[in-house]
mmCIF file of the N, C-alpha and C atoms, coordinates in Angstrom:
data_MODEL
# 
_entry.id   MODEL 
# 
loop_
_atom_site.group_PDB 
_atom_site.id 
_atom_site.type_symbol 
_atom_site.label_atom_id 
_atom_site.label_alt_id 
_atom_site.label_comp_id 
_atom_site.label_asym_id 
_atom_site.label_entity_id 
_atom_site.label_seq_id 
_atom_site.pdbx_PDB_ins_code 
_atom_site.Cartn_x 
_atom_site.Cartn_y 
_atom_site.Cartn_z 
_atom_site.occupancy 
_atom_site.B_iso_or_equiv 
_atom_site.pdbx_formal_charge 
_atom_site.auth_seq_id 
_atom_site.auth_comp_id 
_atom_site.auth_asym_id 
_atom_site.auth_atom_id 
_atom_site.pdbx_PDB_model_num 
ATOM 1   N N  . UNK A 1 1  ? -62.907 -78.791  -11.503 1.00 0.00 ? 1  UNK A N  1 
ATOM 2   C CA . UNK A 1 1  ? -61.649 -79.184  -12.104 1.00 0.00 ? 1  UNK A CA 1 
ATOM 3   C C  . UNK A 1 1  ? -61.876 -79.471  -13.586 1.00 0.00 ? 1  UNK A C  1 
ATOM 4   N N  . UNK A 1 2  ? -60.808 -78.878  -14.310 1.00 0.00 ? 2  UNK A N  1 
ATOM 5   C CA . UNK A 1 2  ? -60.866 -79.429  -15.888 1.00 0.00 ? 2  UNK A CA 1 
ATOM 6   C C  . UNK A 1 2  ? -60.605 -80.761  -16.623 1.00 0.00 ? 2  UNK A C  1 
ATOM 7   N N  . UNK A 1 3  ? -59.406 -81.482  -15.698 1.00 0.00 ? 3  UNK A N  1 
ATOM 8   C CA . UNK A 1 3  ? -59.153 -82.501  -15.779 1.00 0.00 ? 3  UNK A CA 1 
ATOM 9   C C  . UNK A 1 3  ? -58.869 -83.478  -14.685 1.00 0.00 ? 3  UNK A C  1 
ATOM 10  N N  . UNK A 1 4  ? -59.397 -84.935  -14.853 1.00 0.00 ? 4  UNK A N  1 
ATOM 11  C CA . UNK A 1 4  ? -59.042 -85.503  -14.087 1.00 0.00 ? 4  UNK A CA 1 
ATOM 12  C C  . UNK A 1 4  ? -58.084 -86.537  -14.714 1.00 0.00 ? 4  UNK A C  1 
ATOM 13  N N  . UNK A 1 5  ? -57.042 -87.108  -13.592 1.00 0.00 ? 5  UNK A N  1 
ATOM 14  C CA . UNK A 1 5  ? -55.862 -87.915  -13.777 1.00 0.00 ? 5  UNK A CA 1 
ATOM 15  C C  . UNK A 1 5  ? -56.128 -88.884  -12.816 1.00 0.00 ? 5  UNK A C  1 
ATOM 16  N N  . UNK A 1 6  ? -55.155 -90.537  -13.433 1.00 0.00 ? 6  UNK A N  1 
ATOM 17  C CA . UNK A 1 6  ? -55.741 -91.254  -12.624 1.00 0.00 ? 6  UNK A CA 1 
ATOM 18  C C  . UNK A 1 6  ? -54.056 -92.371  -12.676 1.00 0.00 ? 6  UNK A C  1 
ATOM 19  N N  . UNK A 1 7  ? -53.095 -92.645  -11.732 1.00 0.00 ? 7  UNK A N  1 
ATOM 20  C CA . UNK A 1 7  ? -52.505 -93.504  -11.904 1.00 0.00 ? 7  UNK A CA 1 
ATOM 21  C C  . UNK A 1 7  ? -53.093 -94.697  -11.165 1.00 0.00 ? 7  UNK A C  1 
ATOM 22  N N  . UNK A 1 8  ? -52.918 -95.752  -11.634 1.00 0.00 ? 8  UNK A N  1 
ATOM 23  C CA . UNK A 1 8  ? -52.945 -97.578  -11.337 1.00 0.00 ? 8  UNK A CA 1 
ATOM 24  C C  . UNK A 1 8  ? -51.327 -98.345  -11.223 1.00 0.00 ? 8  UNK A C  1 
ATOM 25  N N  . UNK A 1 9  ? -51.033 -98.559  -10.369 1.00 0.00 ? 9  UNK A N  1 
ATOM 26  C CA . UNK A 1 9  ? -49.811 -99.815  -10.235 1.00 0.00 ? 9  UNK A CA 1 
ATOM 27  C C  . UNK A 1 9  ? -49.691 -101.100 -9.590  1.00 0.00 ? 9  UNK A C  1 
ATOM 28  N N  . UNK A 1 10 ? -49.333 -101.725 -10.356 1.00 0.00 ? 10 UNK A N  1 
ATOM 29  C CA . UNK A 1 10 ? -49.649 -103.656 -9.927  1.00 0.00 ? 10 UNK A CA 1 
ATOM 30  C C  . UNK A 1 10 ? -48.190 -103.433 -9.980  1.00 0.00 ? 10 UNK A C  1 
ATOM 31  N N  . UNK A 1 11 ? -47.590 -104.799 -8.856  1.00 0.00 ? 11 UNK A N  1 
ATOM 32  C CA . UNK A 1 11 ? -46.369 -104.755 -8.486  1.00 0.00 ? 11 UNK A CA 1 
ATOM 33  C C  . UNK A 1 11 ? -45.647 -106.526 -7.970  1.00 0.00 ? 11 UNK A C  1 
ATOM 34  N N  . UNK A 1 12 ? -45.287 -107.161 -8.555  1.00 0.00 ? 12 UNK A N  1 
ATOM 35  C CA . UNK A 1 12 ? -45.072 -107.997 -7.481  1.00 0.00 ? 12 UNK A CA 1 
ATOM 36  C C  . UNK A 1 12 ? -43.044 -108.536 -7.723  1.00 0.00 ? 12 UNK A C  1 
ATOM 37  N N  . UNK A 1 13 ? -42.913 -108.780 -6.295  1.00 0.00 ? 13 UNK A N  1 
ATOM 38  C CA . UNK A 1 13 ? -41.451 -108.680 -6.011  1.00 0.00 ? 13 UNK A CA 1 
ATOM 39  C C  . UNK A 1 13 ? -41.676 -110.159 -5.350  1.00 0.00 ? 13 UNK A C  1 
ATOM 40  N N  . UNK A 1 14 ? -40.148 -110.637 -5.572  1.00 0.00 ? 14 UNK A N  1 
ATOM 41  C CA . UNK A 1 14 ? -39.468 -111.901 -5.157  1.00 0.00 ? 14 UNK A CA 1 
ATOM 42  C C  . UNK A 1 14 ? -38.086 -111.498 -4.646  1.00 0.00 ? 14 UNK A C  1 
ATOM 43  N N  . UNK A 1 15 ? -37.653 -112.710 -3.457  1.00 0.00 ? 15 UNK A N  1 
ATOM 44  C CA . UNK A 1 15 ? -36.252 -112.369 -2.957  1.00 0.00 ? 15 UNK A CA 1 
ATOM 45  C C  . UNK A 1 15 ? -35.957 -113.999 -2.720  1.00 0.00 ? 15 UNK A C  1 
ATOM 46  N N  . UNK A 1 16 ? -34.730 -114.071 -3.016  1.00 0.00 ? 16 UNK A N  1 
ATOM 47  C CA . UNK A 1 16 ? -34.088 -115.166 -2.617  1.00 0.00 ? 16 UNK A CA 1 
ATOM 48  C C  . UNK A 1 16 ? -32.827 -115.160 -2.130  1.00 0.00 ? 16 UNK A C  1 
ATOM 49  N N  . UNK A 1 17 ? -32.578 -115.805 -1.165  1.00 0.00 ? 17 UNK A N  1 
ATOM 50  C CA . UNK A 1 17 ? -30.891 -115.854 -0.541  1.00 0.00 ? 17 UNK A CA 1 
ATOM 51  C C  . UNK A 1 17 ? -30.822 -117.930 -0.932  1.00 0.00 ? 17 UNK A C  1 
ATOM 52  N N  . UNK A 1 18 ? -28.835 -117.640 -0.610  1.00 0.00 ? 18 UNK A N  1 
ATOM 53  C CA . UNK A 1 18 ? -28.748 -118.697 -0.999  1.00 0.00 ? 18 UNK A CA 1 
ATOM 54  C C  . UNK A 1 18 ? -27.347 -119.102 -0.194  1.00 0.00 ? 18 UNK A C  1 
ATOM 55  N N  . UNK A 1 19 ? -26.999 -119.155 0.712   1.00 0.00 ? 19 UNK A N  1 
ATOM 56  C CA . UNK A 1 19 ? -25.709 -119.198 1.573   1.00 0.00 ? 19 UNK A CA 1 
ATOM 57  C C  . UNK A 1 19 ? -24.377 -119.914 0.683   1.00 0.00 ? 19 UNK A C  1 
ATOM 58  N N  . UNK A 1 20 ? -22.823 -119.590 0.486   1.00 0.00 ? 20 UNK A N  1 
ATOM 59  C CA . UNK A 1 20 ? -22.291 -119.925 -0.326  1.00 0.00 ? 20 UNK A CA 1 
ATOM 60  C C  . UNK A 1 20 ? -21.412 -120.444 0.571   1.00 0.00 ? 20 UNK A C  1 
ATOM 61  N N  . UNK A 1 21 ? -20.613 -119.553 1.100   1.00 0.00 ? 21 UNK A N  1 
ATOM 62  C CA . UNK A 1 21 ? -19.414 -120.101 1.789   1.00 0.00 ? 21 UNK A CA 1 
ATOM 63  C C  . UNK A 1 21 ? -19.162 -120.070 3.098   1.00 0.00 ? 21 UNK A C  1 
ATOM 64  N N  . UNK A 1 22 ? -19.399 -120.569 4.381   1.00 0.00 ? 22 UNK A N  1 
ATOM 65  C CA . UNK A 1 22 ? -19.325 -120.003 5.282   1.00 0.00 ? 22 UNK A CA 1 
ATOM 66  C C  . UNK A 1 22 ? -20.233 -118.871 6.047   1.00 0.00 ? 22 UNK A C  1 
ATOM 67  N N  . UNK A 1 23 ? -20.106 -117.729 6.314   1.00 0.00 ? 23 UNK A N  1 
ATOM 68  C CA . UNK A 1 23 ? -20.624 -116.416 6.519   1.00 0.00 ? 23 UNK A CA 1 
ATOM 69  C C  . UNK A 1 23 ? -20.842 -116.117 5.097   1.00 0.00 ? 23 UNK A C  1 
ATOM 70  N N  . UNK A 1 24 ? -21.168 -116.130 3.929   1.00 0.00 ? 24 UNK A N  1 
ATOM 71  C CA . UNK A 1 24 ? -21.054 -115.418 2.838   1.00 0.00 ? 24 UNK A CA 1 
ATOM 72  C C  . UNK A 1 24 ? -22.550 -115.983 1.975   1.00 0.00 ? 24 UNK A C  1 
ATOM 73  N N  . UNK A 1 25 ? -23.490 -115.464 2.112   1.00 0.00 ? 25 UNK A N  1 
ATOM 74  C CA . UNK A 1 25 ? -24.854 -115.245 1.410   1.00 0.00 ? 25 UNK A CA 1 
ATOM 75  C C  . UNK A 1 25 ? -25.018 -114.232 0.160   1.00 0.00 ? 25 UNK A C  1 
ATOM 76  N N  . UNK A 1 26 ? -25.460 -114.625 -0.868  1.00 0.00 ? 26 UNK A N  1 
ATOM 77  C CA . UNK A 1 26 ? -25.756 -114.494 -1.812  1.00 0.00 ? 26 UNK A CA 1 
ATOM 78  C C  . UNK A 1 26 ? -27.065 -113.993 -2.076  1.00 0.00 ? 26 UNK A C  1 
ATOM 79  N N  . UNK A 1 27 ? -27.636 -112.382 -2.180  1.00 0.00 ? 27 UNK A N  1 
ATOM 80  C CA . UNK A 1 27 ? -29.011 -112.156 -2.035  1.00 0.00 ? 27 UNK A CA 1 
ATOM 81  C C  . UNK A 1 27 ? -29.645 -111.862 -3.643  1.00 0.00 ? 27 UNK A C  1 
ATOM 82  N N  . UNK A 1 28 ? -30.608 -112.687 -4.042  1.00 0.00 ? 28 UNK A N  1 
ATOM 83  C CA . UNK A 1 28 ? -31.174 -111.873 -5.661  1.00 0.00 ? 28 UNK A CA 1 
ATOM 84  C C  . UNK A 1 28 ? -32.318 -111.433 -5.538  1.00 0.00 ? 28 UNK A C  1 
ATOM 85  N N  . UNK A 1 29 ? -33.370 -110.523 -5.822  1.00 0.00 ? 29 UNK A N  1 
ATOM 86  C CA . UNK A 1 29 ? -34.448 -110.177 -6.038  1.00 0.00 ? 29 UNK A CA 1 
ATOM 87  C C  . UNK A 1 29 ? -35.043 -109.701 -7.536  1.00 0.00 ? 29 UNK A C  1 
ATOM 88  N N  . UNK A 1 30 ? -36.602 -109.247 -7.718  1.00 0.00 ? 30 UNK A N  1 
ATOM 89  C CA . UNK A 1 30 ? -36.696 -109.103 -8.837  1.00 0.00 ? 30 UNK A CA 1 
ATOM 90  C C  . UNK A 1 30 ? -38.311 -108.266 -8.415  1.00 0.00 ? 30 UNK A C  1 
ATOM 91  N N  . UNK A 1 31 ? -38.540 -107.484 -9.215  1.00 0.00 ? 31 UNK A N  1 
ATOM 92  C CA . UNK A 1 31 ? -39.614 -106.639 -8.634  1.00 0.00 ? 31 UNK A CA 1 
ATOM 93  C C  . UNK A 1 31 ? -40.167 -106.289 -9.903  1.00 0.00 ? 31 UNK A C  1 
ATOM 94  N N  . UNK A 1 32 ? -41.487 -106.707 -10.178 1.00 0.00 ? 32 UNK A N  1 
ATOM 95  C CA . UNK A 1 32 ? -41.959 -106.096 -11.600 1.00 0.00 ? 32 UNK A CA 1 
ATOM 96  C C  . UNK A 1 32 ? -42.856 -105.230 -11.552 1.00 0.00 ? 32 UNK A C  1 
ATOM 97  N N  . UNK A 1 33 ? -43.095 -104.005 -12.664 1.00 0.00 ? 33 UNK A N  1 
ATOM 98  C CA . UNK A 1 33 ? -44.286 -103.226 -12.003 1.00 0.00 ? 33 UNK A CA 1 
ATOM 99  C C  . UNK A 1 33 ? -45.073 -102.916 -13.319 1.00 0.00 ? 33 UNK A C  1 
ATOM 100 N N  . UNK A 1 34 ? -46.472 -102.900 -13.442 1.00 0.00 ? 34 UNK A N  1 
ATOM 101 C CA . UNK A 1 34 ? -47.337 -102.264 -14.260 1.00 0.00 ? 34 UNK A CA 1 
ATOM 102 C C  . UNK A 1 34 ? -48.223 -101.189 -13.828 1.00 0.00 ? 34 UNK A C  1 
ATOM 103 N N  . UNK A 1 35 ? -47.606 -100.003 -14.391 1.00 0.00 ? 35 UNK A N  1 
ATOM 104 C CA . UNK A 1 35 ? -48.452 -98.434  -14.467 1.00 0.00 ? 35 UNK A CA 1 
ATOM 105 C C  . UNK A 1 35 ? -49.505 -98.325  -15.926 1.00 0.00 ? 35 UNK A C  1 
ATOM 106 N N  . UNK A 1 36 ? -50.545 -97.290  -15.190 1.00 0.00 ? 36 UNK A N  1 
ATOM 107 C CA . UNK A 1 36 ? -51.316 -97.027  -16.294 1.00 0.00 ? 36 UNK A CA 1 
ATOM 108 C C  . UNK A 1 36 ? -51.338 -95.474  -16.349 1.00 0.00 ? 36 UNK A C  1 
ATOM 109 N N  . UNK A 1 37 ? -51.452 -94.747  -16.523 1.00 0.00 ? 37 UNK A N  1 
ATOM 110 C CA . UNK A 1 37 ? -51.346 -93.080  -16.524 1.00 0.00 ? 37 UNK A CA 1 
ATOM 111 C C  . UNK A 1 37 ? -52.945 -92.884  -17.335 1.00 0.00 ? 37 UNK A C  1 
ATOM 112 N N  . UNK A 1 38 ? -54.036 -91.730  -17.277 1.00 0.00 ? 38 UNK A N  1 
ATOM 113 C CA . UNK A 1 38 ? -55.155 -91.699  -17.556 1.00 0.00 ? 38 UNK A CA 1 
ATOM 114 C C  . UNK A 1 38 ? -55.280 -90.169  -17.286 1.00 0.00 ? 38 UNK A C  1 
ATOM 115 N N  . UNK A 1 39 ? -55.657 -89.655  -18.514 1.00 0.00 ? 39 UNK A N  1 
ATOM 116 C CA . UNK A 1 39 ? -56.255 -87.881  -17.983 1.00 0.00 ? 39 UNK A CA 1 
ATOM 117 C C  . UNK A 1 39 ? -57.509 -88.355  -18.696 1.00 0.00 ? 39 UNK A C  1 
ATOM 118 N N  . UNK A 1 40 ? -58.468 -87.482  -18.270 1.00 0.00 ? 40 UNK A N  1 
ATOM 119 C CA . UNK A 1 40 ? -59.785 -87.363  -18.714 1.00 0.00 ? 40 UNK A CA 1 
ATOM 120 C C  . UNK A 1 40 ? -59.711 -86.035  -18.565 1.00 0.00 ? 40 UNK A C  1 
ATOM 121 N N  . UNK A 1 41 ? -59.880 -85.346  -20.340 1.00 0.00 ? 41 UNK A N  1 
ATOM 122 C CA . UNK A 1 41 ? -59.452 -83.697  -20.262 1.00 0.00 ? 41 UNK A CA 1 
ATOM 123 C C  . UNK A 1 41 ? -61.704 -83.487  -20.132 1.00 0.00 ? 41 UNK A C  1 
ATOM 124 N N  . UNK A 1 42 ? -62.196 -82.223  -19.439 1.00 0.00 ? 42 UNK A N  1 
ATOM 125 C CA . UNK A 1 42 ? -62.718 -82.074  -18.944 1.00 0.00 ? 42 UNK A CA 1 
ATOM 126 C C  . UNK A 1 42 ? -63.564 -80.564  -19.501 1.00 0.00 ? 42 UNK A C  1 
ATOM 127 N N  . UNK A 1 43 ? -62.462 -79.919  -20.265 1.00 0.00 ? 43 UNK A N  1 
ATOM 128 C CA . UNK A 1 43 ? -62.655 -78.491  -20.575 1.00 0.00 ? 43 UNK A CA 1 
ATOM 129 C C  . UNK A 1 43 ? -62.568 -78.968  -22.263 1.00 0.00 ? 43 UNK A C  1 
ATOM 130 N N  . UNK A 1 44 ? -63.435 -79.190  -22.962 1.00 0.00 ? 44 UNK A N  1 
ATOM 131 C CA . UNK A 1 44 ? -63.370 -79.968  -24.705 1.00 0.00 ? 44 UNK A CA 1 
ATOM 132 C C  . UNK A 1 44 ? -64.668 -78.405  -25.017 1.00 0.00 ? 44 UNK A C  1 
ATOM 133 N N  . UNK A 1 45 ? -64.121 -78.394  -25.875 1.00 0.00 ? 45 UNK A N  1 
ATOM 134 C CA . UNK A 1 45 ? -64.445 -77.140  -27.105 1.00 0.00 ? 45 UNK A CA 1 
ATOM 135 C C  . UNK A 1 45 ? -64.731 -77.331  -28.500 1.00 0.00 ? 45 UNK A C  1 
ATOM 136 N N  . UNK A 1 46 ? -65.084 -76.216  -29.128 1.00 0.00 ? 46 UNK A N  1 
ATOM 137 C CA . UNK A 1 46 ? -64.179 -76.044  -30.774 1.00 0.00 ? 46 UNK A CA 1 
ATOM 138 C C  . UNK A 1 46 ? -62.709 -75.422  -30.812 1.00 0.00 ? 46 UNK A C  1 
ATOM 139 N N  . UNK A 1 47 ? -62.516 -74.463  -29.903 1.00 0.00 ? 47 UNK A N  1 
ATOM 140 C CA . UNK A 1 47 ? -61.233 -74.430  -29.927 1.00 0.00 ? 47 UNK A CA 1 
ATOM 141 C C  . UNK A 1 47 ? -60.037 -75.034  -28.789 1.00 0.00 ? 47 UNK A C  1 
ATOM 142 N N  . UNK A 1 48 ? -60.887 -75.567  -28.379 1.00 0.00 ? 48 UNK A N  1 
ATOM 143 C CA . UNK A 1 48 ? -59.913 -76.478  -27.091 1.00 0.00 ? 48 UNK A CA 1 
ATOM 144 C C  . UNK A 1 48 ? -60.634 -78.171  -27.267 1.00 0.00 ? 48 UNK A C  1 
ATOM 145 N N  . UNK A 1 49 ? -59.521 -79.139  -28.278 1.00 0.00 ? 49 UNK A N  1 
ATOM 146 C CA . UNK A 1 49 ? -59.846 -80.272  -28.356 1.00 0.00 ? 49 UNK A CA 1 
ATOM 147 C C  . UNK A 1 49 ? -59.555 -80.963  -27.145 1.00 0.00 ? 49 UNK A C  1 
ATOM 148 N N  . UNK A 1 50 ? -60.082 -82.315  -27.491 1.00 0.00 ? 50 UNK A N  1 
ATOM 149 C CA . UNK A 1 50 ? -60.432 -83.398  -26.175 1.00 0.00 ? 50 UNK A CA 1 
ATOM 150 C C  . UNK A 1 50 ? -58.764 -83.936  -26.050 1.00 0.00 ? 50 UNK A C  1 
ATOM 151 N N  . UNK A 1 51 ? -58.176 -83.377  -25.259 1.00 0.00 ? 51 UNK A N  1 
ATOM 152 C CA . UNK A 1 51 ? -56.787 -84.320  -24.570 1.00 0.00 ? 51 UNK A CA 1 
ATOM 153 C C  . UNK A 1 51 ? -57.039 -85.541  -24.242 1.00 0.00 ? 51 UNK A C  1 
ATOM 154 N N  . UNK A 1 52 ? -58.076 -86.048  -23.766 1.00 0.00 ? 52 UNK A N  1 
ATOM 155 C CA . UNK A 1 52 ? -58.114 -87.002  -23.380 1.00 0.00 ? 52 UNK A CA 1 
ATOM 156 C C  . UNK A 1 52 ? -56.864 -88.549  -23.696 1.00 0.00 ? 52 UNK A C  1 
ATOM 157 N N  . UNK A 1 53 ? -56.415 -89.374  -22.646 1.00 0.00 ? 53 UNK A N  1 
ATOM 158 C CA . UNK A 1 53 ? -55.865 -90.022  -23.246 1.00 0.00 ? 53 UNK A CA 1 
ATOM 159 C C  . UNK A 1 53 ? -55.246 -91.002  -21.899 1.00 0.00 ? 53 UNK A C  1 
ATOM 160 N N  . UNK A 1 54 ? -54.302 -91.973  -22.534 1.00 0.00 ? 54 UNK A N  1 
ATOM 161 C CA . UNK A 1 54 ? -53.320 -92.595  -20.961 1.00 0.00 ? 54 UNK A CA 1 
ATOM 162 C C  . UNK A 1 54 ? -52.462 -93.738  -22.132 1.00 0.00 ? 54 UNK A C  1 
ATOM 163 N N  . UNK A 1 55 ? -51.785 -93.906  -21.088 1.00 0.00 ? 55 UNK A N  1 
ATOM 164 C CA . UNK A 1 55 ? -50.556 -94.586  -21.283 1.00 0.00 ? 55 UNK A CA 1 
ATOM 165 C C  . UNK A 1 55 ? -50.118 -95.862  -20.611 1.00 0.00 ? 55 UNK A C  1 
ATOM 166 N N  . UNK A 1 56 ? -49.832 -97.094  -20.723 1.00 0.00 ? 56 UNK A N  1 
ATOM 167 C CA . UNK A 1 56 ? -49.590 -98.164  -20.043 1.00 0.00 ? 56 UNK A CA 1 
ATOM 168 C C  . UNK A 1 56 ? -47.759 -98.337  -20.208 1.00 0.00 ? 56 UNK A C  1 
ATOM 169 N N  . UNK A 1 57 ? -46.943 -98.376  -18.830 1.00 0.00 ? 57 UNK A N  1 
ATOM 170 C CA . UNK A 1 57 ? -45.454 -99.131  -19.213 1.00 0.00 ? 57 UNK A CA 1 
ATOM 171 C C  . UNK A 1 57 ? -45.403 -100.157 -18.286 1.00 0.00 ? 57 UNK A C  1 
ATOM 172 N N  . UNK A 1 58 ? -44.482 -100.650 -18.215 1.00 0.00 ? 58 UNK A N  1 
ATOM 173 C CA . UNK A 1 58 ? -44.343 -101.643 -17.158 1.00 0.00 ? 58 UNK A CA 1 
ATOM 174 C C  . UNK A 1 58 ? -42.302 -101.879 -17.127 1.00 0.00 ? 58 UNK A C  1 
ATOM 175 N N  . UNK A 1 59 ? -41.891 -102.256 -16.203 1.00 0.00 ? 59 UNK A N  1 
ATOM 176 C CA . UNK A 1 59 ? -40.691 -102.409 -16.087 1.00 0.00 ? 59 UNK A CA 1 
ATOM 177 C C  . UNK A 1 59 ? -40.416 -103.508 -15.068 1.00 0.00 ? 59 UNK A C  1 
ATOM 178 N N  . UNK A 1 60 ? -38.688 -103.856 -15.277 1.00 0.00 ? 60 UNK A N  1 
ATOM 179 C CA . UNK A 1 60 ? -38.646 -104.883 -14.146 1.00 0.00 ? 60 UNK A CA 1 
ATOM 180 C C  . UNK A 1 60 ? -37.195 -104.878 -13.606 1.00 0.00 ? 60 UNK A C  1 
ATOM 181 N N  . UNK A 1 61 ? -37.052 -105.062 -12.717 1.00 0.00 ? 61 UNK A N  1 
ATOM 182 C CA . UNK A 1 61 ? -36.042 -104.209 -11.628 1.00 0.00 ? 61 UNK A CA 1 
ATOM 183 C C  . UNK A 1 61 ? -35.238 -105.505 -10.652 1.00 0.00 ? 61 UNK A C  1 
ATOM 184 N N  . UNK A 1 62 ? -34.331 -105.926 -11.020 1.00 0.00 ? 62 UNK A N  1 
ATOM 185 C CA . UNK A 1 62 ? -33.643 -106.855 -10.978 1.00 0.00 ? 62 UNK A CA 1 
ATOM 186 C C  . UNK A 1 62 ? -32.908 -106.147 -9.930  1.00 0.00 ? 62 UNK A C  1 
ATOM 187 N N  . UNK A 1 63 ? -32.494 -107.017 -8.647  1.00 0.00 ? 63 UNK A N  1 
ATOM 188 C CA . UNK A 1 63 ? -31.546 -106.517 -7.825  1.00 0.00 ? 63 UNK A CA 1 
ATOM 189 C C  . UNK A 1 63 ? -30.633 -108.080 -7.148  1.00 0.00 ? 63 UNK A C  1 
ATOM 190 N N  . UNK A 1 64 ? -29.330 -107.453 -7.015  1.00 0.00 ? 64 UNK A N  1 
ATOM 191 C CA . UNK A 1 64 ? -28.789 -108.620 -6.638  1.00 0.00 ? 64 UNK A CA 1 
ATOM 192 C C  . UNK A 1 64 ? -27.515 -108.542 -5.274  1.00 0.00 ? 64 UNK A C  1 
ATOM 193 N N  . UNK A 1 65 ? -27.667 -108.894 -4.694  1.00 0.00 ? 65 UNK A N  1 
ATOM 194 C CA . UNK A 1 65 ? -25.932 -108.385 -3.264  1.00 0.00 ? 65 UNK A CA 1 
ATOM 195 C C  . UNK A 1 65 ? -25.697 -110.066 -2.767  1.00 0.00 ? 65 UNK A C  1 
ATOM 196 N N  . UNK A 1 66 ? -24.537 -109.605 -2.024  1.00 0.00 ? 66 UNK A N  1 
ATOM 197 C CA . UNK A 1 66 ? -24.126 -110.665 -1.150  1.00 0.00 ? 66 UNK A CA 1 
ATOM 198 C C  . UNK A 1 66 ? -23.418 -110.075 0.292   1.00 0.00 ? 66 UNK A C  1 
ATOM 199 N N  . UNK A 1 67 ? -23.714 -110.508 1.143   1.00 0.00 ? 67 UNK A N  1 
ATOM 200 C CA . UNK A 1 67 ? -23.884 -110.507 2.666   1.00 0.00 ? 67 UNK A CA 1 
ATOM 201 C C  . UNK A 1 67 ? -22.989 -111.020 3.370   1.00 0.00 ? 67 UNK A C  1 
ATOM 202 N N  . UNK A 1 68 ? -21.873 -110.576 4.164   1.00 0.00 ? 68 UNK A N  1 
ATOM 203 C CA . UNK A 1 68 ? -21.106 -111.380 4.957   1.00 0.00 ? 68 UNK A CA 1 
ATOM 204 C C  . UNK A 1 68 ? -21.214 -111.046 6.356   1.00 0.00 ? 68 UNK A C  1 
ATOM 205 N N  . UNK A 1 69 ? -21.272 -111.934 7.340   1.00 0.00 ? 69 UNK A N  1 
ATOM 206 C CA . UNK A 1 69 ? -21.932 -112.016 8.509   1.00 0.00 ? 69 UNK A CA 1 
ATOM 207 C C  . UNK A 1 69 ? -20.321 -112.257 9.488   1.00 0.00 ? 69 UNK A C  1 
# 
């Protein structure tokens, strides 16, 4: 193989309910995540430079409902 690739993800999520009225629950969550992206180019030259490289994002993912029973 010429290149190798490598993803990494850390993740951690929370949920909470909270009962409002009666039958009527209130659900929030929240889920965060960190990616890393990684090539290790494999095929490096004079006329084929080193790609090599990676990338870190991270995001966070808010979710929210309510529930009637």
């Amino acid at each position: 193989m010429e290149q190798d690739e490598t993803v990494d993800d850390i993740a951690l999520f929370g949920q909470a309910t909270m009962r409002l009225l009666g039958p009527i629950t209130l659900l929030g969550g929240l889920r965060y995540d960190w990616y890393r992206f990684s090539a290790d180019d494999r095929l490096v030259s004079e006329s084929e430079p080193d790609d090599s490289g990676s990338i870190r994002m991270s995001q966070a993912s808010p979710s929210l409902g309510i529930s009637v029973q």
